[in-house]
C-alpha positions in Angstrom: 114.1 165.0 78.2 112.8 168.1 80.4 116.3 169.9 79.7 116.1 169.1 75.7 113.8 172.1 74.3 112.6 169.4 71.4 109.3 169.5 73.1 107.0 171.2 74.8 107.0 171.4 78.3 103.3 169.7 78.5 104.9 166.7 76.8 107.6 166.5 79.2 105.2 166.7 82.0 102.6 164.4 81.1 106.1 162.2 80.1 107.0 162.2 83.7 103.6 162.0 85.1 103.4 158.6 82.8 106.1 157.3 84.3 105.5 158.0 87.8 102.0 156.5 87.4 103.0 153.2 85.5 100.7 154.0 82.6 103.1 155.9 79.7 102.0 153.9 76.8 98.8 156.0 77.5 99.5 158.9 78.6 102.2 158.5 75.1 99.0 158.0 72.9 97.2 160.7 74.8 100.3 163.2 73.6 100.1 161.5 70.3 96.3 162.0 69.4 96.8 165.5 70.4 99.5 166.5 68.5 98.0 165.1 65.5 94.9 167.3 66.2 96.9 170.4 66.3 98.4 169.4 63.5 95.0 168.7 61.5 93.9 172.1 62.7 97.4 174.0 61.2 96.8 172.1 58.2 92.9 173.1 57.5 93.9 176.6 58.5 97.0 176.9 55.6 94.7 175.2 53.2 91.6 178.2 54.4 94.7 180.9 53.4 95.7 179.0 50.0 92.3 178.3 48.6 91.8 181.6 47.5 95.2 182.2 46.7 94.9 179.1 44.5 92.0 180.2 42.6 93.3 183.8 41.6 96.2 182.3 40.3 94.4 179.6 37.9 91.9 182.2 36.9 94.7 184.5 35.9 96.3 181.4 34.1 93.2 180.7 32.0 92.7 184.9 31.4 96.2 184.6 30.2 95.6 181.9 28.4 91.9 183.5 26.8 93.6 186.9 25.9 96.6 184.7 24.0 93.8 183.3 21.7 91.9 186.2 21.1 93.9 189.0 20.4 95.8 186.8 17.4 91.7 187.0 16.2 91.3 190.4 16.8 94.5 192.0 14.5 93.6 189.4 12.3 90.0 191.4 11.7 91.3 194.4 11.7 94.5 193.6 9.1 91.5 192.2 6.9 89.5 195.5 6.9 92.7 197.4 6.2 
């Protein structure tokens, strides 16, 4: 496992510390609980980034959307005071 670069070398450490010590199932769930922490912490800072990202793009959506219902309206005044 320590030559395989699939994982970290902390892994690979606390890995071989586990085993020397008899206790890997913990020192597995201790590895676990902290990956999934980084991993909560990548995800809330993507979703920070996209937010706002998200929001101009649906408010230019529904401009788009405004300005292809009211422009119709507006050459239809004009055409009528022709």
């Amino acid at each position: 496992m320590g030559a395989s670069e699939a994982f970290p070398g902390i892994v690979t450490g606390a890995v071989s510390v586990g085993e020397e010590s008899g206790d890997l199932s913990r020192v597995l769930h201790e590895v676990a609980e902290e990956n999934e922490r980084d991993l909560d912490r990548e995800i809330k800072a993507v979703m920070t980034l996209l937010e706002p990202l998200l929001v101009i793009v649906v408010g230019a959506m529904v401009g788009f959307i405004v300005m292809a219902m009211v422009l119709p309206i507006c050459d239809l005044g004009n055409t009528l005071q022709v």
